[in-house]
C-alpha positions as a printed NumPy array, in Angstrom:
array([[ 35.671,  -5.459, -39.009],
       [ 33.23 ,  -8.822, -38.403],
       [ 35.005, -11.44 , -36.178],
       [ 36.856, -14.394, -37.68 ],
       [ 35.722, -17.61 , -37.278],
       [ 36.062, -21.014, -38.492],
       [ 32.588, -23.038, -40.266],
       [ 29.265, -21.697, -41.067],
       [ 28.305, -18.536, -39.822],
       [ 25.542, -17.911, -37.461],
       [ 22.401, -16.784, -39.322],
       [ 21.89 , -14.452, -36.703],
       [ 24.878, -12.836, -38.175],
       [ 23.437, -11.084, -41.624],
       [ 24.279, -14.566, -43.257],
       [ 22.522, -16.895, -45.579],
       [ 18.53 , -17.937, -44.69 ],
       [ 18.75 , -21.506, -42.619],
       [ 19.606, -24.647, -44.859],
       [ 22.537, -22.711, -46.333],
       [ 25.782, -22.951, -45.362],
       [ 29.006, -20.492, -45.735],
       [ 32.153, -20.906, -45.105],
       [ 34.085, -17.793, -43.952],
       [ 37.584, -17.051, -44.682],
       [ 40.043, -19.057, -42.937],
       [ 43.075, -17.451, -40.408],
       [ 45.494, -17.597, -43.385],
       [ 47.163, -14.853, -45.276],
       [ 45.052, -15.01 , -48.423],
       [ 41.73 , -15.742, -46.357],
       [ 42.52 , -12.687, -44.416],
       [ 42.965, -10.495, -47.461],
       [ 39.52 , -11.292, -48.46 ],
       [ 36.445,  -9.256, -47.685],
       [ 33.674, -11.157, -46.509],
       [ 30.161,  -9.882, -48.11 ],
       [ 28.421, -10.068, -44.875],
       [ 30.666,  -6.669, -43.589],
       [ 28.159,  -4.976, -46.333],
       [ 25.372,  -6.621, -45.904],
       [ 22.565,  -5.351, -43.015],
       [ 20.969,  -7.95 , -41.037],
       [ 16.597,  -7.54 , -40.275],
       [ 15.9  ,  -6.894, -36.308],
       [ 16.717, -10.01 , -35.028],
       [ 14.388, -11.296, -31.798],
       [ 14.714, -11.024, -28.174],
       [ 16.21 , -14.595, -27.151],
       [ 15.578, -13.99 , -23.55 ],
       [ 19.316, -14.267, -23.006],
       [ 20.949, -10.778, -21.908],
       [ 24.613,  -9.891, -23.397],
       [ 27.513,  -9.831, -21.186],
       [ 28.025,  -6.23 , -20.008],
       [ 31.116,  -4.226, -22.02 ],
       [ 31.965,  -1.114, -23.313],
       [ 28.713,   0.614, -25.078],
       [ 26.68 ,  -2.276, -24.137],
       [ 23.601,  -0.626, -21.484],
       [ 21.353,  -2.901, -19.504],
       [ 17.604,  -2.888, -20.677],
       [ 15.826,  -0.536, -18.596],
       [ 14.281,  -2.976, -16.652],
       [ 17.598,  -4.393, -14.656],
       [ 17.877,  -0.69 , -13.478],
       [ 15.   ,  -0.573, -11.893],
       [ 15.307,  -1.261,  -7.998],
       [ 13.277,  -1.211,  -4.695],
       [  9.696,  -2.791,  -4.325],
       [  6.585,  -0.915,  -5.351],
       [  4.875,  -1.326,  -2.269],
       [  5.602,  -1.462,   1.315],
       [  5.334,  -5.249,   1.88 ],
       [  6.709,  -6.406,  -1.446],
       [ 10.237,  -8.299,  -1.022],
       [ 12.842,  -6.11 ,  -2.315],
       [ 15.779,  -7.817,  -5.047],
       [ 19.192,  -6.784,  -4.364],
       [ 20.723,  -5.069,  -6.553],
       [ 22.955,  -6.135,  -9.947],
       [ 26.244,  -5.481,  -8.25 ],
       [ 25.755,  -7.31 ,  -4.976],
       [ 23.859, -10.025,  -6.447],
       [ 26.259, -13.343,  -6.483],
       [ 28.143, -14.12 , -10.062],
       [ 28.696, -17.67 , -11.741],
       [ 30.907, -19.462, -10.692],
       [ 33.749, -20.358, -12.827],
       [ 34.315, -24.186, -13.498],
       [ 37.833, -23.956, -14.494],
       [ 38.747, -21.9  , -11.24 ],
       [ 40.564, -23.83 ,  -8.305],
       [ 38.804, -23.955,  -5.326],
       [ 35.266, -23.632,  -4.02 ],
       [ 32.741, -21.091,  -5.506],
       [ 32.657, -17.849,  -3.93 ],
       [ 30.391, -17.177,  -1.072],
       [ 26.985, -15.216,  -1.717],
       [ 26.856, -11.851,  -0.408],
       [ 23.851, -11.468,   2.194],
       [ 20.642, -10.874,   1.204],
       [ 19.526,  -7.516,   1.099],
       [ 17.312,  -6.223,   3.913],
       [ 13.503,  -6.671,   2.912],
       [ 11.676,  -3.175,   2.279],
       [  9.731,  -1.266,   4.929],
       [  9.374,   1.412,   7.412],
       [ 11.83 ,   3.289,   8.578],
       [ 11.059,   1.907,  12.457],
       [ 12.235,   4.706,  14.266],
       [ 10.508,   7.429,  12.386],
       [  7.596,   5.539,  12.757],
       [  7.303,   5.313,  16.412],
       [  7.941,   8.487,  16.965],
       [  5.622,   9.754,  14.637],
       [  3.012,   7.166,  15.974],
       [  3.97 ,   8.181,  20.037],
       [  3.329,  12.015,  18.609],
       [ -0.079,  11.382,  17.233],
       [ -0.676,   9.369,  19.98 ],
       [ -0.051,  12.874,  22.617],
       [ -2.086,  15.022,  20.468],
       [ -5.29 ,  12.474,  20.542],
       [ -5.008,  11.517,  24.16 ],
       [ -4.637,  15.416,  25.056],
       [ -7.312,  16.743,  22.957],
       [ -9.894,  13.676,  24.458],
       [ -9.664,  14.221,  27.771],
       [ -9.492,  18.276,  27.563],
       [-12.282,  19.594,  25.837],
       [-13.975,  17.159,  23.351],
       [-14.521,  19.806,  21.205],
       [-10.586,  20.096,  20.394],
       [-10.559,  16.415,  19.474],
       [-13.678,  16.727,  16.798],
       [-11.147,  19.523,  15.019],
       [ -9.189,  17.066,  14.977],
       [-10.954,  14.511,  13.591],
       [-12.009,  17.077,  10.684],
       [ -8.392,  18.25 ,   9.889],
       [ -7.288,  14.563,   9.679],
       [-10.06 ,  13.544,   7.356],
       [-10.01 ,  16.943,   5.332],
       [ -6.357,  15.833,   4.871],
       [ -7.289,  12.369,   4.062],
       [ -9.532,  13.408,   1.252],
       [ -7.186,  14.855,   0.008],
       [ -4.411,  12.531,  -0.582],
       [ -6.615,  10.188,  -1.721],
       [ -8.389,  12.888,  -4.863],
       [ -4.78 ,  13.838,  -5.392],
       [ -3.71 ,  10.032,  -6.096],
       [ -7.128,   9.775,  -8.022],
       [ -6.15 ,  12.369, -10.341],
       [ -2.196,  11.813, -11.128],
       [ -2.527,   8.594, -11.7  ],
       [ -6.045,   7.863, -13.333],
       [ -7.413,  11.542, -14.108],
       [-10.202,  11.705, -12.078],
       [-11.496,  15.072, -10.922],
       [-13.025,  14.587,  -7.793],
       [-15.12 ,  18.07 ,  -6.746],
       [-12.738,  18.691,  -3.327],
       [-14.737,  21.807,  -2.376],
       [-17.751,  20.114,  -1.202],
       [-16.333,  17.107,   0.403],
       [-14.067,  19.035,   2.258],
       [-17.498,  21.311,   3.485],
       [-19.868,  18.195,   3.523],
       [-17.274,  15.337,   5.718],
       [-16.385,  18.479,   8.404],
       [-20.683,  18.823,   8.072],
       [-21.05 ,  14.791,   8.741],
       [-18.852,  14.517,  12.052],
       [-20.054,  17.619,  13.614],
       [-23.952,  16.16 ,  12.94 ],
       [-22.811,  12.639,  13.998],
       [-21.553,  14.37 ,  17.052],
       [-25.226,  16.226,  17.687],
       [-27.451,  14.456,  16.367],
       [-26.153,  11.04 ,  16.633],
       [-26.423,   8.062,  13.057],
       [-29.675,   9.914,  11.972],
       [-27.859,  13.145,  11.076],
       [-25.075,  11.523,  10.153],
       [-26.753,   9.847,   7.013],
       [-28.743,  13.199,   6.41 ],
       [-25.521,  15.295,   6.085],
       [-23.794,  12.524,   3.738],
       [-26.736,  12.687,   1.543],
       [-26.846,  16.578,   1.208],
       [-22.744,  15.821,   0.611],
       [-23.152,  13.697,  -2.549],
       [-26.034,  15.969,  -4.102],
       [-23.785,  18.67 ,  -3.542],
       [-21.123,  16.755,  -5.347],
       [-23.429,  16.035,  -8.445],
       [-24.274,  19.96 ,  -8.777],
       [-20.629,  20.773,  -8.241],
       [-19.722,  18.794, -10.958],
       [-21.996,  20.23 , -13.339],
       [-20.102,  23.384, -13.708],
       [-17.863,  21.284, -15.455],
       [-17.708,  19.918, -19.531],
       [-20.095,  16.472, -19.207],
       [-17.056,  14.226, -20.522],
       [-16.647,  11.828, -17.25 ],
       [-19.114,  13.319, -15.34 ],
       [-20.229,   9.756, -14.246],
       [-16.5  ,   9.043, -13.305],
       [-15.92 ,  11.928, -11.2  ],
       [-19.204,  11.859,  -9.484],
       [-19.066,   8.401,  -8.772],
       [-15.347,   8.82 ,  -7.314],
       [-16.415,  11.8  ,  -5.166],
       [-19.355,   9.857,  -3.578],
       [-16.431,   6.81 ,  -3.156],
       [-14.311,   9.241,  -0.871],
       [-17.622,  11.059,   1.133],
       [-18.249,   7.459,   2.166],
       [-14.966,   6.016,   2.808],
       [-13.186,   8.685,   4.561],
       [-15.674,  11.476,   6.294],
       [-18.533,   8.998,   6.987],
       [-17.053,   5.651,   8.523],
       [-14.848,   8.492,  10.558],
       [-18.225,   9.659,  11.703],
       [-18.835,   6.967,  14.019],
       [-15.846,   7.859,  15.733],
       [-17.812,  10.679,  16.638],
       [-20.745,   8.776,  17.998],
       [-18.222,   7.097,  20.433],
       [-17.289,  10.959,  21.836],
       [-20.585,  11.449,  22.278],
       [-21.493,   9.1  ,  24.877],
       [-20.839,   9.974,  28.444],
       [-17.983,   7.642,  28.824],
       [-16.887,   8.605,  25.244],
       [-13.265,   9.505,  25.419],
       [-12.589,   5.626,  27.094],
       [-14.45 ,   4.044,  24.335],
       [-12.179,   6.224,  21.699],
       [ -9.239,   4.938,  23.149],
       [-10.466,   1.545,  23.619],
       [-11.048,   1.392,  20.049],
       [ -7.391,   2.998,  19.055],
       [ -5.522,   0.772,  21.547],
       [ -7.522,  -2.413,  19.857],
       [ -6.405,  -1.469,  16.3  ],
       [ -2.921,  -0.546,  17.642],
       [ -2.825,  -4.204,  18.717],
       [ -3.939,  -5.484,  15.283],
       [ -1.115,  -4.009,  13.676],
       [  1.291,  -4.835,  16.288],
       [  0.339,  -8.991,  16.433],
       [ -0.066,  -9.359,  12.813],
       [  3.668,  -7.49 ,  12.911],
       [  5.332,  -9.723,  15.998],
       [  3.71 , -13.517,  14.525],
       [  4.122, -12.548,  11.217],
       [  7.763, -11.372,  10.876],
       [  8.675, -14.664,  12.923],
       [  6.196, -17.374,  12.389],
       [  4.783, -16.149,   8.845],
       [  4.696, -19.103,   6.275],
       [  1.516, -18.921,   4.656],
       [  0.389, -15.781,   2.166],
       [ -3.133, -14.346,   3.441],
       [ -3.46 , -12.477,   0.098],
       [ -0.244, -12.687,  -1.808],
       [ -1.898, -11.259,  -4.772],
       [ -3.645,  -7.895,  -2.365],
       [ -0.658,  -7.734,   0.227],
       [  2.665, -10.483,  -0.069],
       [  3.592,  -9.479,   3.521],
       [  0.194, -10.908,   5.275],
       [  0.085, -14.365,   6.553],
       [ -1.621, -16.088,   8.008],
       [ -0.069, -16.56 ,  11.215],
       [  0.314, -12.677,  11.467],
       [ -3.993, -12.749,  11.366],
       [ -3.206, -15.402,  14.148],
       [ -1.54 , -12.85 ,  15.83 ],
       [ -3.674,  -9.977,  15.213],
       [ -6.452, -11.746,  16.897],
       [ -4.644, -13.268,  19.945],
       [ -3.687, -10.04 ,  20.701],
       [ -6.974,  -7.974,  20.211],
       [ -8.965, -10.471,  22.251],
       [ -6.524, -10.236,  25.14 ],
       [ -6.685,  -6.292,  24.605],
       [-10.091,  -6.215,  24.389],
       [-11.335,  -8.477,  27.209],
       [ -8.673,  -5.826,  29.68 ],
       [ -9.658,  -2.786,  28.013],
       [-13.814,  -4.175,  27.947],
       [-13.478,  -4.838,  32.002],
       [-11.659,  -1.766,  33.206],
       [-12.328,   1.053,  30.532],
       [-15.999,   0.64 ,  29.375],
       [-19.151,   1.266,  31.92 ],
       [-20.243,  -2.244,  32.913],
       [-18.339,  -3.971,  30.516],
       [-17.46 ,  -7.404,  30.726],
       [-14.342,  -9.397,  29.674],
       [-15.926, -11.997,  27.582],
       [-17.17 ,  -9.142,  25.518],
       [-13.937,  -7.864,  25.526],
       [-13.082, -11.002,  23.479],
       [-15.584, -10.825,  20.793],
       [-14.879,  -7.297,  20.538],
       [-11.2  ,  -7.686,  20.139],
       [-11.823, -10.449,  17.497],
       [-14.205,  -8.447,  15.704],
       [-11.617,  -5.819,  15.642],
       [ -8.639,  -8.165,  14.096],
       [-10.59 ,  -9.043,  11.347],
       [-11.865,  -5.39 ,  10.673],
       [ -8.426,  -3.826,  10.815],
       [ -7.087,  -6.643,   8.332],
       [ -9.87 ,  -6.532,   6.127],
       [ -9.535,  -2.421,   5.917],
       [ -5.459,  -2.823,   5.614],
       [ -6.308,  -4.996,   2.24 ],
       [ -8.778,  -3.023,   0.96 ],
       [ -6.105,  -0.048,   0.677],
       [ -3.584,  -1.792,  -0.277],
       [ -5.979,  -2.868,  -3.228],
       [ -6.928,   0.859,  -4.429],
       [ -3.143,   1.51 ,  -3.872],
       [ -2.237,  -1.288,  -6.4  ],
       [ -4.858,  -0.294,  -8.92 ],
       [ -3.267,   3.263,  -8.755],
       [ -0.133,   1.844,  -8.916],
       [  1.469,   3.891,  -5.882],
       [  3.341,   2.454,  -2.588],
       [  1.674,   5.433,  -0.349],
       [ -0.826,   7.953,  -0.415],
       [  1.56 ,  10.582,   0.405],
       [  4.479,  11.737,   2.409],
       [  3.007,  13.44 ,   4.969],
       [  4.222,  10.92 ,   7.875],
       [  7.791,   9.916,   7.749],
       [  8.148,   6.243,   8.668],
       [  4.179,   5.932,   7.315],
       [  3.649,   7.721,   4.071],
       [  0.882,   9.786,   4.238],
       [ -2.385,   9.853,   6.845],
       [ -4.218,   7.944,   4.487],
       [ -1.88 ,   4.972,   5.241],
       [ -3.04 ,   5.351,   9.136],
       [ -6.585,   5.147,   8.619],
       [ -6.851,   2.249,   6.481],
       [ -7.056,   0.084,   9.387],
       [ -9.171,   2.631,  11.432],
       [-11.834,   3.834,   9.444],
       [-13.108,   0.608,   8.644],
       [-12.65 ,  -0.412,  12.205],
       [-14.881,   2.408,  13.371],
       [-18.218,   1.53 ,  12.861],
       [-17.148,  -1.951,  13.98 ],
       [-17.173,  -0.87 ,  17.307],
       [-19.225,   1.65 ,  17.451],
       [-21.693,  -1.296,  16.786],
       [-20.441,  -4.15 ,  19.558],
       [-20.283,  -1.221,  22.199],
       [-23.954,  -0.016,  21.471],
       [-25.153,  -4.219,  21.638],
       [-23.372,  -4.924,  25.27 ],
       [-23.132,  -1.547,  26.966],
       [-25.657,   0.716,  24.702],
       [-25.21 ,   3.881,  22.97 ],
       [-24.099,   5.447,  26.614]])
């Protein structure tokens, strides 16, 4: 039965157009008695006001109040509907009731992530300084891994069918030429790695051969080849120091832009790339790095000097920042939070080498201007 109620009716209700007017049966006996034609009559789809119903039996919340957690790591996370605070009532006694606390913002699970960091952190440090060898398999099964995280995004979420046979052949070809024959080789094998792409493709119906091409020669750069300079560090004779050197600098990065920016951060670096970067965290970053480098530059590195140390370490801040945003970019055109699970407390390896690939060649470059190729 339609509610009761006194005056015109709503026309929201299945009543008469606007400018008309009526009147609905009153409270009374005989008003009661009488049907009112609206209870036949079937309203049109009335619009979305903006305003949301009070909840109540068979009334659901649109889908998009049940949504909940942030879509990336750094993204503020809402809390949820039932421990949000509710409106206060003006015709209670008293003072409004306190908010609940604000739920914790999304991130890493901290502890999982050390330890999964300190891990990593063995294996490198033991494979260096045994045989170099061990490290450059290594290398090769991270980036082999890397590659494919990122074609496996690629595909679920945009369809692109990146050829994974020959990268995977042609970036374990590039660091074992880096390592070798030093840049020239390196540039030779990531050639022969795209062609090999192009003809791999061609097996393939020609409907987005352009796309999937141009993908695959995307990841042969970005993951296999910047990791080959990596390799031209191991190669000199004081290479295992300058691999360190360059994983304790981006370690650094990460950790200032962490320790300013959780307690000084006011001011967005990118809000629309990464909402968790500020400013002050770069500030950090680079305090940090330069003191790191100009330690690391004077008592790691073959006549090595600490005012290099502090270019270096700058030069490293800004690389390792610049790489973090350019993931998270391809990670918010995909529309993921990680590349994969791989690393608890990290997401996937792809999420660990956004800072270092990109760092790589960085300083690869400043070592070979102060101290040479070694």
């Amino acid at each position: 039965m339609p509610p009761v109620v006194d005056g015109p009716v709503p026309p929201h209700w299945g009543g008469p157009a606007l400018g008309q007017s009526q009147q609905s049966p009153l409270r009374s006996g005989a008003g009661m008695a009488q049907t009112h034609p609206m209870a036949t009559q079937h309203s049109a789809p009335e619009r979305f006001s903006g305003q949301v119903p009070d909840s109540g039996p068979g009334v659901q919340e649109p889908a998009a109040t049940r949504l909940s957690g942030p879509l990336f790591r750094d993204d503020p996370e809402a809390p949820p509907m039932s421990q949000q605070a509710p409106f206060p009532d003006p015709s209670a006694d008293g003072p409004a009731p306190a908010a609940p606390p604000a739920a914790p913002k999304g991130g890493r699970d901290l502890r999982a992530a050390i330890g999964v960091g300190l891990g990593l952190g063995v294996v490198v440090v033991v494979s260096l300084f045994i045989v170099k060898w061990l490290f450059v398999g290594v290398v090769a099964a991270v980036v082999v891994i890397g590659m494919w995280e990122l074609t496996s995004r690629l595909a679920e979420t945009k369809g692109i069918a990146v050829p994974r046979p020959p990268l995977a052949v042609g970036g374990v070809g590039m660091l074992v030429a880096a390592y070798l024959g030093g840049p020239e080789a390196a540039l030779v094998a990531l050639a022969l790695t795209c062609l090999a792409v192009l003809v791999w493709r061609m097996s393939e119906p020609p409907e987005d051969y352009l796309r999937d091409v141009t993908a695959g020669i995307f990841t042969a750069f970005y993951v296999p080849f910047l990791a080959t300079f990596v390799m031209l560090m191991l190669a000199a004779d004081d290479g295992p120091r300058r691999v360190v050197l360059f994983l304790v600098l981006t370690v650094c990065s990460d950790t200032g832009a962490y320790a300013a920016g959780s307690r000084f951060g006011k001011h967005k670096l990118a809000p629309r790339i990464s909402p968790g970067k500020t400013r002050e965290g770069l500030v950090g970053a680079v305090l940090l790095c330069m003191l790191a480098g100009a330690l690391g530059m004077k008592l790691m590195i073959d006549q090595g000097q600490w005012w290099q140390g502090l270019v270096l370490g700058a030069c490293v801040a800004v690389s390792a920042t610049l790489g973090d945003l350019g993931e998270s970019m391809i990670k918010r055109d995909l529309g993921i939070k990680d590349m994969g699970t791989l690393l608890p407390g990290h997401g996937g390896l792809m999420d660990r080498l956004d800072s270092l690939l990109p760092t790589a060649p960085v300083v690869w470059l400043v070592l070979v201007g102060f101290v040479g190729a070694g």
